[in-house]
NUVO-709635 format. One record per residue (C-alpha): x, y, z. Coordinates in Angstrom, 2 decimals, m for minus. Each point is the difference from the previous one (the first is absolute). Last residue first. Layout:
<<X, Y, Z>>,
...
END
This chain:
<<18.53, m2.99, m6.47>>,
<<m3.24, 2.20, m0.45>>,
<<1.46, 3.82, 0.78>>,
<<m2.73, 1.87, 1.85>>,
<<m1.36, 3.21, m1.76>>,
<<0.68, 3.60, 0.24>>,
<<m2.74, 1.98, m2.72>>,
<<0.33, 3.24, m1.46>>,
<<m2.83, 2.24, m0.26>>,
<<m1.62, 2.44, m2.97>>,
<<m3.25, 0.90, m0.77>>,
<<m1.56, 1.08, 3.45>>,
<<3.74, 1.89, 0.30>>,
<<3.26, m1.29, 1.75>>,
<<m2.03, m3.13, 1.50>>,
<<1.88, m2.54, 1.41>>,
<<m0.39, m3.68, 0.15>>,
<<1.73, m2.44, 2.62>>,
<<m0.85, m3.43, m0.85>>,
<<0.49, m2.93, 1.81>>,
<<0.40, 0.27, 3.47>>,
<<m0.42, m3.06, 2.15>>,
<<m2.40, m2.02, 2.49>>,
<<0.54, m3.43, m0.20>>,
<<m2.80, m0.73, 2.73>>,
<<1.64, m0.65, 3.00>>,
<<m1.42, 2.40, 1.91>>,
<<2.87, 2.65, 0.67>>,
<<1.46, m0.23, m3.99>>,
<<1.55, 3.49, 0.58>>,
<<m0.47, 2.90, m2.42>>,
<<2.85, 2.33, 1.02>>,
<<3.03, m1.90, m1.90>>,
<<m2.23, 0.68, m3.26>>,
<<m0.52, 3.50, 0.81>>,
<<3.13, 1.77, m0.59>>,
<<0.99, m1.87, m2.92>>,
<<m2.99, 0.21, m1.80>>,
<<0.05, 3.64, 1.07>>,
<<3.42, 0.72, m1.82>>,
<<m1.31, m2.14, m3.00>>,
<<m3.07, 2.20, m0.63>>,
<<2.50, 2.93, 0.99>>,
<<1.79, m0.87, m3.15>>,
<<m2.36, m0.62, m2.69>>,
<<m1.73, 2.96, 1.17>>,
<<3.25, 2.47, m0.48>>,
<<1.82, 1.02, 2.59>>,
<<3.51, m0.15, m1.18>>,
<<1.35, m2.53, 2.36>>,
<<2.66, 0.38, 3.39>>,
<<m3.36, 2.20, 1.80>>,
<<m0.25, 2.91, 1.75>>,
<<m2.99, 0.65, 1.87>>,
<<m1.10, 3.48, 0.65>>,
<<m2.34, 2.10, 2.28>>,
<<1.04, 2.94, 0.39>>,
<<0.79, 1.72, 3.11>>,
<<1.97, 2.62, m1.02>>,
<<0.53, 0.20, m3.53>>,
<<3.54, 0.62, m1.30>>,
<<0.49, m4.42, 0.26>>,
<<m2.58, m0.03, m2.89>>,
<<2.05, 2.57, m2.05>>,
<<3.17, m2.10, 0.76>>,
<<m1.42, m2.96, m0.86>>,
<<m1.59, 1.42, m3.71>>,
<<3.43, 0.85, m0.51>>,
<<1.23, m3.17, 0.82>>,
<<m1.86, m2.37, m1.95>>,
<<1.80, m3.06, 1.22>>,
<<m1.91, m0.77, 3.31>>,
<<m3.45, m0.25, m2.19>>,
<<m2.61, 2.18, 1.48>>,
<<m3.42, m1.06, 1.27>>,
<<m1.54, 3.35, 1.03>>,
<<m2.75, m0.88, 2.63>>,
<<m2.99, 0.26, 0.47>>,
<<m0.68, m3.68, 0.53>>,
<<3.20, m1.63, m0.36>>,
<<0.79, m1.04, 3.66>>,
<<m3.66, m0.68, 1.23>>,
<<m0.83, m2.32, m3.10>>,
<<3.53, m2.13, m0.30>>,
<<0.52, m2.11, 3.27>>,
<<m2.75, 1.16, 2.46>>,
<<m2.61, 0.63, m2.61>>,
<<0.48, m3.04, m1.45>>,
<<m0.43, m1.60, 3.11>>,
<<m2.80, 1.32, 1.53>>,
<<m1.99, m0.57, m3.69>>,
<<0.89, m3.66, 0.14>>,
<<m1.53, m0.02, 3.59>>,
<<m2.98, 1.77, m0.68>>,
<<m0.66, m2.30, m3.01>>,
<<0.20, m3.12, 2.56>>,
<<2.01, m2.80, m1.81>>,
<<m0.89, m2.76, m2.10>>,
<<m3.62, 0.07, 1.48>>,
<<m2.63, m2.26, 1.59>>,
<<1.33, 0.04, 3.77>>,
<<1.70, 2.68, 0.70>>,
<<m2.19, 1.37, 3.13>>,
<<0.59, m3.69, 1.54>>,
<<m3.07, m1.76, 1.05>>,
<<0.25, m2.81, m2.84>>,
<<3.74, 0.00, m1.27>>,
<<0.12, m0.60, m3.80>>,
<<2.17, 2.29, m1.32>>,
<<m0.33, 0.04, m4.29>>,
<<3.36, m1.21, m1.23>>,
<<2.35, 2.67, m1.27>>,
<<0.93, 2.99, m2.80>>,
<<0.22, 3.37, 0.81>>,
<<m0.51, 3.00, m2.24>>,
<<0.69, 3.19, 1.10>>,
<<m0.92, 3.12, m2.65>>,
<<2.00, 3.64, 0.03>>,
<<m1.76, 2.95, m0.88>>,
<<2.06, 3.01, m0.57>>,
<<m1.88, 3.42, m0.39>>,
<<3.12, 1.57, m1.93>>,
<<2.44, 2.86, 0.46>>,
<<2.42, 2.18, m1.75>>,
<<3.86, 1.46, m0.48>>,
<<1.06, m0.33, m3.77>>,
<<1.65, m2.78, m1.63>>,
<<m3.47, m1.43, m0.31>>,
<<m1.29, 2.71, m2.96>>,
<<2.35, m1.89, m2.69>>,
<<3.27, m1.50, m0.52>>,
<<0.19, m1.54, 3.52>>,
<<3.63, m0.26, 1.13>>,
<<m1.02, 1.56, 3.42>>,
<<m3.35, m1.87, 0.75>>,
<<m1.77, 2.56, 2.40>>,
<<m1.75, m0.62, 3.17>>,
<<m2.76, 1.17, 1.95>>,
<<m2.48, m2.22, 2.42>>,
<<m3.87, 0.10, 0.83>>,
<<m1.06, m3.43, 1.39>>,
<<m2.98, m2.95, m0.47>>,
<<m0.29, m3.64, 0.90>>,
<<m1.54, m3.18, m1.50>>,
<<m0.46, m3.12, 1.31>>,
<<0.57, m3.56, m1.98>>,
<<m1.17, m2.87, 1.22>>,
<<1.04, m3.89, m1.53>>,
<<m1.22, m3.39, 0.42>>,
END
């Protein structure tokens, strides 16, 4: 069986190297999808019983590891050091600097690899990430899959 949840943030960024409009400063409406795979919990009398995984509890979690860090935030890639420097001029802002260009292909895999470790198999029930899809625009997302081996 598999759940996905989705989850909404404001956050700026610009693509450096991009030869059109994204090589400047700007910001998107990012929506970024969850999906889980595992058994159905069967555990009569327990509050999870009849789900992969509570949707408030995949929700808590991406907003711990990726959600509540990038939202409103400028998401600025380590190596564009002008754009650094300006950033670092503003007291108090918000930034994250990242070691990849920030595009969505990018931080799809940067939260893939933030939340996988976070979503725990507690009930026994195979419970595992397997897609991590972002949303730059409604019409365009990225998606951070599993590797089958």
């Amino acid at each position: 069986m598999q759940i996905t949840r989705r989850l909404e943030f404001d956050a700026g960024h610009r693509i450096p190297d991009h030869k059109s409009q994204c090589r400047h400063l700007h910001g998107h409406r990012y929506a970024i999808e969850i999906t889980l795979s595992g058994d159905v919990i069967s555990a009569s009398g327990q509050p999870e019983n009849g789900m992969v995984m509570d949707f408030s509890e995949v929700k808590g979690i991406a907003q711990r590891y990726v959600v509540d860090n990038w939202d409103h935030a400028f998401l600025a890639y380590a190596g564009d050091t002008a754009i650094v420097a300006f950033l670092d001029s503003l007291p108090d802002h918000k930034t994250v600097l990242l070691d990849i260009v920030p595009t969505a292909e990018n931080l799809a895999q940067l939260a893939f690899n933030l939340l996988d470790p976070a979503y725990q198999d507690v009930f026994g029930n195979h419970l595992r990430l397997e897609r991590v899809r972002l949303y730059e625009t409604p019409n365009c997302w990225a998606d951070a899959t599993r590797t089958r081996t």
